[in-house]
SERO-296391 format. One line per field, with one value per atom (N, C-alpha, C): atom name; residue in three letters; z, x, y. Coordinates in Angstrom, 2 decimals. Atoms other than C-alpha are relative to their C-alpha. Layout:
% residues N
atom <- CA, ...
res <- ALA, ...
w <- Z, ...
u <- X, ...
v <- Y, ...
***
This chain:
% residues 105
atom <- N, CA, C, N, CA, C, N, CA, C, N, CA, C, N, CA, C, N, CA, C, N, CA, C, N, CA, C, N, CA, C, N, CA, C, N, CA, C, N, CA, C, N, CA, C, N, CA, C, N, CA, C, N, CA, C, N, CA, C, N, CA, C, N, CA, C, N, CA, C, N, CA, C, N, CA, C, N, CA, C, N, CA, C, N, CA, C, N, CA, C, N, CA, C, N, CA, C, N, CA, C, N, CA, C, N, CA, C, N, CA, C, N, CA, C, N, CA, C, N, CA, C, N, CA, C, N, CA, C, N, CA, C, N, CA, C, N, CA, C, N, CA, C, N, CA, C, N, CA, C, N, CA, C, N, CA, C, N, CA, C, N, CA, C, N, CA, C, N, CA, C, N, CA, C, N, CA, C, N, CA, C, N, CA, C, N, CA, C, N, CA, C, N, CA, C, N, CA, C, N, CA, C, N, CA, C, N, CA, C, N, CA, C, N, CA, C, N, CA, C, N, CA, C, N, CA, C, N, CA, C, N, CA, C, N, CA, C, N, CA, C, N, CA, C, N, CA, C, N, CA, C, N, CA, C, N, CA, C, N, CA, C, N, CA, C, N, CA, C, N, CA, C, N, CA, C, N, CA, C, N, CA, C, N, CA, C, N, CA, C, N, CA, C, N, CA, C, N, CA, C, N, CA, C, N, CA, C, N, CA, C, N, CA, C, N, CA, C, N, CA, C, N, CA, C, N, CA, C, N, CA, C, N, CA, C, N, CA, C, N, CA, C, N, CA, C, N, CA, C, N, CA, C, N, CA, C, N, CA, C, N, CA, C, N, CA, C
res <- UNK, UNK, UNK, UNK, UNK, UNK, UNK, UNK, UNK, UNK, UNK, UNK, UNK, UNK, UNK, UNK, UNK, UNK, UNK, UNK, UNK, UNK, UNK, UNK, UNK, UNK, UNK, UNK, UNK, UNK, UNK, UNK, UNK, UNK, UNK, UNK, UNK, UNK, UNK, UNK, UNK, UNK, UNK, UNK, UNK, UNK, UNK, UNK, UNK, UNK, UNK, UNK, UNK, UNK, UNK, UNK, UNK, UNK, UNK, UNK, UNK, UNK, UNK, UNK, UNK, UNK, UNK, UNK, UNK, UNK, UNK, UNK, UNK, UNK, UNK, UNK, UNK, UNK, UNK, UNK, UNK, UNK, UNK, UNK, UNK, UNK, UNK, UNK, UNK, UNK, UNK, UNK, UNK, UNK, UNK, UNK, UNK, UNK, UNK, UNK, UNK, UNK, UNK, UNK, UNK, UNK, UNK, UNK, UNK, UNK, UNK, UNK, UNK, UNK, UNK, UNK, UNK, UNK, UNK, UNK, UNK, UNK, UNK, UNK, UNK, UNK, UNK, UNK, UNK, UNK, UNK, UNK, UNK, UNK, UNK, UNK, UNK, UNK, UNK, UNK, UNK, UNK, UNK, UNK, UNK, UNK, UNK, UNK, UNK, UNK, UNK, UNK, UNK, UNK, UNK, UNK, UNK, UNK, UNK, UNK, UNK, UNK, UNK, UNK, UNK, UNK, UNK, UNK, UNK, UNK, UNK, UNK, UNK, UNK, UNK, UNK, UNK, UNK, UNK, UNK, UNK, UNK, UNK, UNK, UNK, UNK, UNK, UNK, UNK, UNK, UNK, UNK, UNK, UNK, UNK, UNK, UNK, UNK, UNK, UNK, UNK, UNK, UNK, UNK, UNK, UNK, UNK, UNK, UNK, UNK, UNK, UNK, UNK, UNK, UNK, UNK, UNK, UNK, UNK, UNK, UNK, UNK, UNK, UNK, UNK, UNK, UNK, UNK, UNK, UNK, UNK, UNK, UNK, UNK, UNK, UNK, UNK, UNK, UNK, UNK, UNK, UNK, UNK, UNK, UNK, UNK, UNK, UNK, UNK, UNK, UNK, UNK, UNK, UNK, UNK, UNK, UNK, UNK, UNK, UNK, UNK, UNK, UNK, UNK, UNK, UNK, UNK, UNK, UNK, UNK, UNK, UNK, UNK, UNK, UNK, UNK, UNK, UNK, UNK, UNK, UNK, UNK, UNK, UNK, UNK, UNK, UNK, UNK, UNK, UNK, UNK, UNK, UNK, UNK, UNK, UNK, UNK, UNK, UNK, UNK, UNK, UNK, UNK, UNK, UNK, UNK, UNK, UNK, UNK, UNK, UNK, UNK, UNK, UNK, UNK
w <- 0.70, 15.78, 0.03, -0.50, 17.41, -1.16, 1.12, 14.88, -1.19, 1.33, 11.75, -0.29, -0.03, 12.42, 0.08, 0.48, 12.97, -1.43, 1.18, 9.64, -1.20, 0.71, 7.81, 0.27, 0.01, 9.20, -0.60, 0.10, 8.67, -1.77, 1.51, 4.97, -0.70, 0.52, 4.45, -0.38, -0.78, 6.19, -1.37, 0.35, 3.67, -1.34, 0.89, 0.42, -0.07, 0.26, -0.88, -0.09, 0.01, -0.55, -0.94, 0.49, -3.19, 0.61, -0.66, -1.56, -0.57, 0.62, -3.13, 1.01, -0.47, -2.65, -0.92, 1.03, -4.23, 0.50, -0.46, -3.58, -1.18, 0.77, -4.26, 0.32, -0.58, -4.21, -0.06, -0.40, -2.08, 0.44, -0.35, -1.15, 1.49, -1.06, 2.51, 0.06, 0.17, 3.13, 0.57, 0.04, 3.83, -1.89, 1.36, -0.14, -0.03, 0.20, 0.97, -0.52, 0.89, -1.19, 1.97, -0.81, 1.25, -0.76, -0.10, 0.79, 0.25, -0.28, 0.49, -0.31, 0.12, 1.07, -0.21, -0.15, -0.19, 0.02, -0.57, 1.20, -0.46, 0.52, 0.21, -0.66, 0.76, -1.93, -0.63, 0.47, -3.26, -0.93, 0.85, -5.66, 0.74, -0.28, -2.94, 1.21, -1.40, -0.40, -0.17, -0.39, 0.72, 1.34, -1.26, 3.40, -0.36, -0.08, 3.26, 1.48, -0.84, 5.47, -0.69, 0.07, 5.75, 1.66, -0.67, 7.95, 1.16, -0.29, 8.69, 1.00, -0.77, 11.28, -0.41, 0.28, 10.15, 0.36, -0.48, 11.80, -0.49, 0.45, 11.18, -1.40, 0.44, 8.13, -1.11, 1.24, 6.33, -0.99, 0.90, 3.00, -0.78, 0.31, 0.93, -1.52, 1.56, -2.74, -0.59, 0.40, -4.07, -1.37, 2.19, -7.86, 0.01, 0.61, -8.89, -1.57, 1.27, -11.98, -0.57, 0.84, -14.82, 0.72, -0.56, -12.58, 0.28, -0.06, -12.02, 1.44, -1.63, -8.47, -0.10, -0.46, -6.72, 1.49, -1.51, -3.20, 0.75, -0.69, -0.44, 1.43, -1.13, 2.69, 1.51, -1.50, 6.09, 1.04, -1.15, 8.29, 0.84, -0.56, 10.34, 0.06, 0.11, 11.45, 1.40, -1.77, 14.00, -0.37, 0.40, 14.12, -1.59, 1.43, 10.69, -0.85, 0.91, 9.06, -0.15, 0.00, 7.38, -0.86, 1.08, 5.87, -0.75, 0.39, 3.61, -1.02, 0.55, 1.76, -1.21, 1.23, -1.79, 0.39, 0.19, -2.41, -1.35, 1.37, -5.81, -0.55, 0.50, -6.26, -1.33, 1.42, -9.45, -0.30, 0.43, -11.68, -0.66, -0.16, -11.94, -1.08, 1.37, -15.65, 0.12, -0.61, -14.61, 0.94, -1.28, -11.16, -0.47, 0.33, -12.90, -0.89, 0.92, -15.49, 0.84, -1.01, -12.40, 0.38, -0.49, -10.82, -0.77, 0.50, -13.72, -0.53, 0.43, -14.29, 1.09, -0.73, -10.74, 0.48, 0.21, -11.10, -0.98, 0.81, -13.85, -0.07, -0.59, -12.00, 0.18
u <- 0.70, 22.23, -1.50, 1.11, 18.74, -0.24, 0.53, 18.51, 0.24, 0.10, 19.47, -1.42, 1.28, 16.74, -1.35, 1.35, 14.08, 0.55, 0.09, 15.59, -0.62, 0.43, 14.77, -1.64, 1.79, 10.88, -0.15, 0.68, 10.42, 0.51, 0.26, 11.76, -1.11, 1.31, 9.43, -1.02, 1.37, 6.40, 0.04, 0.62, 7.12, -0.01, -0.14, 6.79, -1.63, 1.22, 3.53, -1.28, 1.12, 0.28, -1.10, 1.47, -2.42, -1.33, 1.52, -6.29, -0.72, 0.86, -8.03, -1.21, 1.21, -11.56, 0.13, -0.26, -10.12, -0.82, 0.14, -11.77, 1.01, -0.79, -9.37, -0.13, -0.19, -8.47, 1.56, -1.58, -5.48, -0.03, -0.13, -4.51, 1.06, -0.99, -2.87, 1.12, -0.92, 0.08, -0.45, 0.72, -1.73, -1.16, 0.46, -3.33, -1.60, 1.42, -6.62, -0.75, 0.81, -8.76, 0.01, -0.05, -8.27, -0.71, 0.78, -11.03, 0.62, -0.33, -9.40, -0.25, 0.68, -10.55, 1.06, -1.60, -7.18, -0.59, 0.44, -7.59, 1.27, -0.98, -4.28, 1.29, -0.71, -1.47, 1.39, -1.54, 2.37, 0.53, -0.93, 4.56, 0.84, -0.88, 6.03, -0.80, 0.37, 3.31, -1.98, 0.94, -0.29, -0.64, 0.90, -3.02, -1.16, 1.45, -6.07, -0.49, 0.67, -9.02, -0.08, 0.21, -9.51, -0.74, 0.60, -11.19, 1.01, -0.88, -7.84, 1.30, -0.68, -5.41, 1.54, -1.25, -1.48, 1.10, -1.15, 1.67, 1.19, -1.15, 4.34, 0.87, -0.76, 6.36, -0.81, 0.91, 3.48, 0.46, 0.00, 3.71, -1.75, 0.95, 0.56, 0.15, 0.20, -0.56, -0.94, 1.19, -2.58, -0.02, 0.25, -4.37, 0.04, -0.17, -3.87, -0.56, -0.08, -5.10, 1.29, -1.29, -2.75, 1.43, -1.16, 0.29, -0.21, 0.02, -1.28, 0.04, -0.21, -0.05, 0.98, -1.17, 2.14, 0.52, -0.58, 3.76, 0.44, 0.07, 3.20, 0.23, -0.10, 4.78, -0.18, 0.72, 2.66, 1.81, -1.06, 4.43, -0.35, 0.72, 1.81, -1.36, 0.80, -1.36, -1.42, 0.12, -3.85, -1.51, 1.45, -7.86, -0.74, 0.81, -8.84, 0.25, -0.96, -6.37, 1.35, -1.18, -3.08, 0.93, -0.83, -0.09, 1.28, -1.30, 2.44, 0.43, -1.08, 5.24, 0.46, -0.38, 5.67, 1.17, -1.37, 8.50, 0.84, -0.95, 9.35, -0.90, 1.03, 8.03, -0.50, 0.93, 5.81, 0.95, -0.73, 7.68, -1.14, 0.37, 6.49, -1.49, 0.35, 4.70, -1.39, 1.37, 2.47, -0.70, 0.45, 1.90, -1.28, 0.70, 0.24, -1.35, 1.30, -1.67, -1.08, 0.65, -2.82, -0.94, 0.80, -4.17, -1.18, 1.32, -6.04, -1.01, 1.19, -7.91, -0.39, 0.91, -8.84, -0.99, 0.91, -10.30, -1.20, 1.44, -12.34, -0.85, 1.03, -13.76, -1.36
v <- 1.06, 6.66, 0.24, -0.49, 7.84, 0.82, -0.99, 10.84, -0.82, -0.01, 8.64, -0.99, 0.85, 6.18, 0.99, -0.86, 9.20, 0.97, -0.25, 10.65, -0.42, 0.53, 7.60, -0.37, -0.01, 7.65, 0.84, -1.91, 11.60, -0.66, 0.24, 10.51, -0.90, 1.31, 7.56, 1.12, -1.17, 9.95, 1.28, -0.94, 12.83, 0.17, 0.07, 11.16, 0.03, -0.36, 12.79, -1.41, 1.33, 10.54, 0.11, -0.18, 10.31, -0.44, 1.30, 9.50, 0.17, 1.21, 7.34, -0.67, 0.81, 5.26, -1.15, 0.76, 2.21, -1.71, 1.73, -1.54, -0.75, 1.12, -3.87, -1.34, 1.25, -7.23, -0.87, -0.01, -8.65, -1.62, 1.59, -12.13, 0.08, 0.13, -12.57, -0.96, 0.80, -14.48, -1.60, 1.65, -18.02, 0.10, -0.02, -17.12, 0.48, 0.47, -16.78, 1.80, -1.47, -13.46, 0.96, -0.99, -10.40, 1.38, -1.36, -7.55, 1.02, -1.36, -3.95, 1.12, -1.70, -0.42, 0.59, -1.10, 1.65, 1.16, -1.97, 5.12, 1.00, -1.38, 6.85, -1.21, 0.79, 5.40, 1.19, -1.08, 6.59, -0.95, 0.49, 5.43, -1.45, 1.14, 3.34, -0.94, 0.83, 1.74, 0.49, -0.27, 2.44, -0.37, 0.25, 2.27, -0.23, 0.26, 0.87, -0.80, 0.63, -0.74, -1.29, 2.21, -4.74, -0.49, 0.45, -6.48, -1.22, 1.25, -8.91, 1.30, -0.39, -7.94, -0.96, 1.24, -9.00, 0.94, 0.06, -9.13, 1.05, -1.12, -6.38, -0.90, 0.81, -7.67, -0.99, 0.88, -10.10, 0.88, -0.03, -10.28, -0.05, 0.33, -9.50, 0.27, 0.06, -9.82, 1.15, -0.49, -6.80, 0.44, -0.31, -6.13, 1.50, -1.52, -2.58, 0.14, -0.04, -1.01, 0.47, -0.55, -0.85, -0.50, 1.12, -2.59, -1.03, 1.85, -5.61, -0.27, -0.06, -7.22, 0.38, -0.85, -5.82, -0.53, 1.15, -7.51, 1.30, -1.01, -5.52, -0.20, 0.38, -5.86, 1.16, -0.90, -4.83, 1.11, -0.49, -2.07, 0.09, -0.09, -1.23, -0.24, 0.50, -2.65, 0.07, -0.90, -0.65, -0.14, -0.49, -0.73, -0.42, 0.36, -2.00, 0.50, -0.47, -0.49, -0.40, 0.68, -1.52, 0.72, -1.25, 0.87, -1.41, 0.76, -1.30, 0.77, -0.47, -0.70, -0.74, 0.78, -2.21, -0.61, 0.47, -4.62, 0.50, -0.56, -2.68, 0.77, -1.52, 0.88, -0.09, 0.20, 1.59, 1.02, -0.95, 3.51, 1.45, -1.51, 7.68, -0.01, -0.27, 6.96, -0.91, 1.27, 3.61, 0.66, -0.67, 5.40, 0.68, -0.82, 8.43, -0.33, 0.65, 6.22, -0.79, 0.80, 4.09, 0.92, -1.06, 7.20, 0.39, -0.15, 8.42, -1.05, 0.66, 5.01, -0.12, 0.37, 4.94, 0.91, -1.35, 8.46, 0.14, 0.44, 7.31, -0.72, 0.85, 4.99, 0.43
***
């Protein structure tokens, strides 16, 4: 059981990461505007800096270009940094269009 549970990290872990210098804006799970630095981002989650420290599991609200919000629930949460995990991946086509408008930033 030990190895299928580190299977399903090492899979999470080796779905390629785009990084990004994105300011966004996220709403925490009490609603209130949450400030975010996204530093690397995937099809199915990201990491950015914040200034807010939240609970394994929160639920947060963040704006994306070109997808709009997106509901993003915390996995980890260490130092002023926070990795979550979408609740419903971007699909391959939005993803890529997302990317190049935040490159033309």
């Amino acid at each position: 059981m030990g190895q299928a549970i580190e299977r399903i990290f090492f899979d999470e872990r080796a779905e390629h990461r785009d990084e990004v210098h994105l300011r966004a804006r996220g709403f925490g799970p009490d609603a209130r505007p949450l400030p975010l630095t996204i530093v690397n981002l995937s099809p199915h989650g990201l990491m950015a800096r914040c200034d807010a420290a939240f609970e394994e599991g929160a639920r947060l609200r963040v704006t994306l270009p070109v997808v709009g919000v997106i509901v993003a629930e915390v996995r980890w949460s260490l130092g002023g940094r926070i990795g979550c995990r979408f609740e419903q991946g971007i699909d391959r086509a939005s993803y890529y269009e997302m990317l190049a408008a935040i490159l033309r930033r």
